[in-house]
C-alpha positions as CSV (number, residue, x, y, z in Angstrom):
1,X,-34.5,51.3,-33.7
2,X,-35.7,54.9,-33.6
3,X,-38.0,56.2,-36.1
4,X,-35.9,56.4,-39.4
5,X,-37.8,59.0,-41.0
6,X,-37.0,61.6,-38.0
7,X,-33.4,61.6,-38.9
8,X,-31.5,63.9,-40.7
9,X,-29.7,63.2,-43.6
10,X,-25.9,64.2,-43.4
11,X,-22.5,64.0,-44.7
12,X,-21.4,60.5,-45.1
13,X,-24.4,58.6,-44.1
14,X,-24.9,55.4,-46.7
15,X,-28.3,55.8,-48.4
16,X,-29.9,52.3,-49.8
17,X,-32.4,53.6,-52.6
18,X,-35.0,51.2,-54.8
19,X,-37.8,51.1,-56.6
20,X,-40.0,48.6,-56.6
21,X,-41.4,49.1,-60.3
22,X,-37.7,49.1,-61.7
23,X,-35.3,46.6,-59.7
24,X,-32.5,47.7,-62.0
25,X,-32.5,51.6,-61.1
26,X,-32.0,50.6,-57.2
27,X,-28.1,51.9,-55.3
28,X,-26.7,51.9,-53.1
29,X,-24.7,56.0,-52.4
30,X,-22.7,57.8,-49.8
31,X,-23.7,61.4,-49.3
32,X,-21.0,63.5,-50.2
33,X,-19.3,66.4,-48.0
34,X,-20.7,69.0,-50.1
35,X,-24.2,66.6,-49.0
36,X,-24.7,65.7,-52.7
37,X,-25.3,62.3,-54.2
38,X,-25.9,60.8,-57.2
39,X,-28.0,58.2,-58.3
40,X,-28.8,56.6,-61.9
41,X,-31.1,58.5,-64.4
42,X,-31.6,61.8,-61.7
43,X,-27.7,62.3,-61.8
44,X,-26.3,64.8,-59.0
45,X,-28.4,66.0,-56.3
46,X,-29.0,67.9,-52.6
47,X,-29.3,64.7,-49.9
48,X,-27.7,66.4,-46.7
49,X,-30.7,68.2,-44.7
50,X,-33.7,66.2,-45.8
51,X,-35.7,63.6,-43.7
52,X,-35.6,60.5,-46.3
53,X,-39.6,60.7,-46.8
54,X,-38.5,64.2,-48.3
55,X,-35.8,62.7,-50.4
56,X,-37.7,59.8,-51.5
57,X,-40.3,62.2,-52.7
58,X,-37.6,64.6,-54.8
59,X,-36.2,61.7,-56.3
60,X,-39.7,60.4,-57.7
61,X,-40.3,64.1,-58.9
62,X,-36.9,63.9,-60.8
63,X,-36.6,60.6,-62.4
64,X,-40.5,60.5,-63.1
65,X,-40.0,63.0,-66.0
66,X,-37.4,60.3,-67.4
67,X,-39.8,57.3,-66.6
68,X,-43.7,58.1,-65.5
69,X,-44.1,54.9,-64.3
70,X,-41.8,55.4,-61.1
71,X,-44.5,56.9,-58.6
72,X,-42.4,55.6,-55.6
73,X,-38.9,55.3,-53.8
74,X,-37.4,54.2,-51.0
75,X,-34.6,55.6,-49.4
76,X,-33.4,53.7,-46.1
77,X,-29.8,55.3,-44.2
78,X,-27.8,52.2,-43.9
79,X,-24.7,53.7,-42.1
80,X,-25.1,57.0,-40.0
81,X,-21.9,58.7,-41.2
82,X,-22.6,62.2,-40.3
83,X,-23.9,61.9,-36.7
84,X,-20.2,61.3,-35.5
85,X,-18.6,61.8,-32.4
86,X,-14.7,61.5,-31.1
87,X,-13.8,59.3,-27.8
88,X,-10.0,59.6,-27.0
89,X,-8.0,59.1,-24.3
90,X,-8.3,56.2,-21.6
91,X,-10.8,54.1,-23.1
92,X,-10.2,50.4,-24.7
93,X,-11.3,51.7,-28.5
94,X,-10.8,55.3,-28.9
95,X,-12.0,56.9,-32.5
96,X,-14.6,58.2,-34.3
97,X,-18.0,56.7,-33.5
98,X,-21.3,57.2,-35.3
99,X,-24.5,57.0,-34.3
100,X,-28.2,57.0,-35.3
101,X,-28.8,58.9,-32.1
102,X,-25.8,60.1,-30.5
103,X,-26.4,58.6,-26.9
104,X,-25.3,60.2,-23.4
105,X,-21.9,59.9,-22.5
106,X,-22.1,57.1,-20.4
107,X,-23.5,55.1,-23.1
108,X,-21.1,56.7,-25.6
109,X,-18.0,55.7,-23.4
110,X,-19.3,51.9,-23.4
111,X,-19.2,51.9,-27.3
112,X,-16.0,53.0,-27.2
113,X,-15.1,50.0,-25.0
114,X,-15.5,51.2,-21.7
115,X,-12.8,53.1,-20.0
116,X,-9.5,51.3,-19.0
117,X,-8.6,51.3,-15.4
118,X,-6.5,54.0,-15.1
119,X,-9.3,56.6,-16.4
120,X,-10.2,59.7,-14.2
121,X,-14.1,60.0,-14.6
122,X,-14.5,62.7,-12.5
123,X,-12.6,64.7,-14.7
124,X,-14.0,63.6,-18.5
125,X,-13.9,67.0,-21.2
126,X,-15.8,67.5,-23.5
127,X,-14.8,69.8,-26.2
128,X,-18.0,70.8,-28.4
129,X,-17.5,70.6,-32.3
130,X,-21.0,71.7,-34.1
131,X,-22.5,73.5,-31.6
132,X,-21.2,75.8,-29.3
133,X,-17.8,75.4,-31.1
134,X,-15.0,75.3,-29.0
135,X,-15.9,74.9,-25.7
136,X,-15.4,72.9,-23.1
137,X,-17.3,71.7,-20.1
138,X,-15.2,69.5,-17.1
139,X,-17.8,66.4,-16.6
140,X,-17.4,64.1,-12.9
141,X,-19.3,61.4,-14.3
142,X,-18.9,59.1,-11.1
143,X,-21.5,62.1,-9.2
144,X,-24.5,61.1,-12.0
145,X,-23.4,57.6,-11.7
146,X,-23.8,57.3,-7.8
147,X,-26.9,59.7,-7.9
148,X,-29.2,57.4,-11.1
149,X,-29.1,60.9,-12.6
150,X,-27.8,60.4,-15.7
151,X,-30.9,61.1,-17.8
152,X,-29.5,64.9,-16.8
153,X,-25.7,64.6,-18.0
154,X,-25.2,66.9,-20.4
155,X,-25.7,65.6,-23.8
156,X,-23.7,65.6,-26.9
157,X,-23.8,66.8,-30.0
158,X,-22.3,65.8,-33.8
159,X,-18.9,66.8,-34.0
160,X,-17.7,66.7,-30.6
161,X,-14.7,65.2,-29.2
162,X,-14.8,63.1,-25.8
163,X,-11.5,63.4,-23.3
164,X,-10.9,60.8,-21.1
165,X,-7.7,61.9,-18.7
166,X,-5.7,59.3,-16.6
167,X,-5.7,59.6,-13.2
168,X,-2.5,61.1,-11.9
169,X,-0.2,58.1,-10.3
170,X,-1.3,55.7,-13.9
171,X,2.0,54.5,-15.7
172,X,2.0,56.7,-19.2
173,X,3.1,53.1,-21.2
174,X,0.0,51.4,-19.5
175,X,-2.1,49.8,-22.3
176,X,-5.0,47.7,-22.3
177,X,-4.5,44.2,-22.5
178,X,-6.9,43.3,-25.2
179,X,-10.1,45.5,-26.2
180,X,-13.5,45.1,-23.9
181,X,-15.2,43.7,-27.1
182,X,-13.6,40.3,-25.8
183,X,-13.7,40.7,-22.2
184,X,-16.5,40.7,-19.6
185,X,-16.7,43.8,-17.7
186,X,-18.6,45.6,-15.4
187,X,-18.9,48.8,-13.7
188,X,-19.5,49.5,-10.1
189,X,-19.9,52.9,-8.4
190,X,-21.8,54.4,-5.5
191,X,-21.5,53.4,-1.7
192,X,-19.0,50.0,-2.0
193,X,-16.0,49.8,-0.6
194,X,-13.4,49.6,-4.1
195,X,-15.6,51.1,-6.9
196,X,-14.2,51.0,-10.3
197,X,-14.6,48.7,-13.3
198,X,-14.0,44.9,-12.9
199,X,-12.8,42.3,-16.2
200,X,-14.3,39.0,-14.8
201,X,-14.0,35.3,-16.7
202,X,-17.4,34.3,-15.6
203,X,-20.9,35.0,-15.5
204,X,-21.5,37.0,-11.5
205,X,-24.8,37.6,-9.7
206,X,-25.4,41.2,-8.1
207,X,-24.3,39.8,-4.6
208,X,-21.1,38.1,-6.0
209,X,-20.7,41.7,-7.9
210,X,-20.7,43.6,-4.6
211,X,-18.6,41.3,-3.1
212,X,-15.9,41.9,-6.1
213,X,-16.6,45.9,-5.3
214,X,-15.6,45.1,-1.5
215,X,-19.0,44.7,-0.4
216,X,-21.3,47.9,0.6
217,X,-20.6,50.3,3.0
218,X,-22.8,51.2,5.9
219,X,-24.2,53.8,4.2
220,X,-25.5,51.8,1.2
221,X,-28.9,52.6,0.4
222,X,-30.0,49.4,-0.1
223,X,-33.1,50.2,-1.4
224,X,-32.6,52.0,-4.1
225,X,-29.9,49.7,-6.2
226,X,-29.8,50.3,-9.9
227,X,-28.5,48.4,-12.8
228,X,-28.1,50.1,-16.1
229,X,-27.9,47.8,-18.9
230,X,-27.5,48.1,-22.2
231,X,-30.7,47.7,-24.4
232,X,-30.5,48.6,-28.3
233,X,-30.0,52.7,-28.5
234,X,-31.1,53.3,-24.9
235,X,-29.9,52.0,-21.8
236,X,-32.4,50.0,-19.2
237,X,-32.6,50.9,-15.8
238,X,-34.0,48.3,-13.4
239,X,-34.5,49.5,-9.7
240,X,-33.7,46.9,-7.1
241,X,-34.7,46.3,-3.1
242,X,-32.6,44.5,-1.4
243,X,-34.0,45.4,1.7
244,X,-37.6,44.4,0.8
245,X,-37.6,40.9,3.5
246,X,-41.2,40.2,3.5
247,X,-40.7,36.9,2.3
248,X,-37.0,34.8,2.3
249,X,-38.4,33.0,-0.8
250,X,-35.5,31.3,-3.2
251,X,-35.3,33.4,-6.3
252,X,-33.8,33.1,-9.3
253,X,-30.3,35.6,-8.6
254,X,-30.2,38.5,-10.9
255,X,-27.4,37.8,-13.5
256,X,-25.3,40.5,-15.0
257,X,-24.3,41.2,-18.4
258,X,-21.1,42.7,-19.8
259,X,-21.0,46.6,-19.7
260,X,-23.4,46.3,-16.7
261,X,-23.2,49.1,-14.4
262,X,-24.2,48.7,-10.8
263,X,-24.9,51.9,-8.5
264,X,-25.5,51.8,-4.9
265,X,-26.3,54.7,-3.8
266,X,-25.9,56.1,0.1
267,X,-28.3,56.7,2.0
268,X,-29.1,60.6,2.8
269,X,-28.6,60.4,6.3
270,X,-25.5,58.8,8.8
271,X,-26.4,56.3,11.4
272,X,-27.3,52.9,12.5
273,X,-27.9,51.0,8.8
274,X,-30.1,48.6,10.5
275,X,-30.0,45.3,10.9
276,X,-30.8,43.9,7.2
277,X,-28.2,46.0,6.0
278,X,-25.9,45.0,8.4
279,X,-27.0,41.1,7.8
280,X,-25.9,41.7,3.8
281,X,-23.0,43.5,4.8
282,X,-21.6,40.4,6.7
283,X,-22.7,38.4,3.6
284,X,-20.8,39.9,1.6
285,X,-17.9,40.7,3.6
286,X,-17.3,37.0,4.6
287,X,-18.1,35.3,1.0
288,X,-21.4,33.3,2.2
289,X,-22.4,32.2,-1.1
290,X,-25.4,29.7,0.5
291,X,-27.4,32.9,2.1
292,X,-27.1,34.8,-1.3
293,X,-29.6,32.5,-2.9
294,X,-32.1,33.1,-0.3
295,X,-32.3,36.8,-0.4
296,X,-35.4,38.1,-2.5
297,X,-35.7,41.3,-4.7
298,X,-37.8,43.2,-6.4
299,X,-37.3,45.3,-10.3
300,X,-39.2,47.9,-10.7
């Protein structure tokens, strides 16, 4: 978890506060719109704008000239009310979401249940509530997808509201069946043959993943494969070569995890994709599941 006394303090956060030299004075309070709370002995007071070292500190100042011998408070944000964003649109569990740290979009859409398989996400909106109010900026997220860019998406901010369109031939009563929380999906983009999001009923390796996505193309950089988990507040990237064949050592296969997202990227140049490329291609194209076990790769 992030470091709780760099946060903000905001309109409807929860606020645990005791004291440890008088059990009976500790409450729990949700900060008010007009960022006000109010707590036993002090009464009514400013909460919205202060780190909660600063507000611990403002309470002891206040309720120490009712009782000296409270020299110390703690005040921990149990529910982060105020850093809220909205998600609507196609995606499995569309609503307000709050957040500690509001995360990129990527990771934003996956907490919203991932989007459904009709959603356009080369053309994602986001309209901005708090800052820069009003405007709106047309996201393709598939291009920072395929390029492991997405440390430079555009971030968001409190207050603003996520669009996810359908994509123009999806049937308008199309719902999802049941929300991601109780399926297993995962997402695969970049140079395979049918990207897109995939529900599956059992754990998959990352070869019987591609082989779900169509297998590669012959432009798959297979080098350079990333999978983007998700790790408490921030995502985890781990950087896979598949074409590293020094040694055809048994390995354990890398297993995925629901809201997985797998990116293969192309290669920056056409032509011949060699003969290790072409040797996984087959794999993969034909189903081999007895190779797959053999082939070796490295996480950076």
């Amino acid at each position: 978890m992030a470091d709780t006394e760099e946060y903000i303090i905001g309109p409807e956060d929860e606020l645990e506060i005791t004291f440890w030299q008088d059990r009976m004075l500790n409450t729990t309070v949700r900060v008010g719109n007009d960022g006000r709370i109010v707590i036993p002995v002090v009464g009514s007071m400013t909460a919205a704008g202060l780190k909660p070292s600063q507000l611990s500190r403002k309470i002891v100042e206040k309720i120490s000239i009712y009782n000296k011998s409270i020299t110390q408070a703690s005040v921990v944000v149990t529910r982060y009310g105020s850093n809220k964003i909205y998600i609507t649109g196609q995606v499995h569990q569309p609503g307000k979401k709050t957040f500690e740290i509001i995360p990129n979009l990527w990771d934003a859409i996956l907490e919203a249940g991932g989007p459904t398989e009709e959603a356009a996400l080369n053309n994602v909106t986001v309209i901005r509530g708090e800052f820069e109010k009003g405007k709106k900026i047309v996201i393709d997220l598939p291009q920072y997808l395929n390029s492991g860019e997405i440390s430079k998406l555009p971030p968001l901010y409190k207050g603003d509201t996520v669009f996810i369109p359908a994509l123009p031939n999806a049937s308008p009563n199309t719902r999802p069946v049941s929300p991601l929380a109780r399926q297993k999906v995962i997402y695969i983009y970049g140079a395979v043959r049918l990207p897109g999001n995939y529900t599956i009923s059992e754990d998959l390796t990352l070869f019987q993943a591609l082989g779900l996505a169509g297998s590669i193309t012959e432009l798959a950089d297979l080098s350079k494969v990333r999978i983007i988990s998700q790790s408490g507040l921030t995502p985890t990237i781990t950087l896979v070569n598949l074409n590293d064949n020094h040694q055809l050592v048994a390995t354990k296969p890398i297993q995925l995890n629901a809201n997985d997202t797998i990116i293969v990227p192309a290669r920056r140049f056409s032509g011949n994709p060699g003969f290790w490329n072409q040797f996984i291609l087959e794999i993969l194209t034909t189903g081999a599941s007895v190779a797959i076990t053999i082939l070796l790769y490295n996480s950076f």
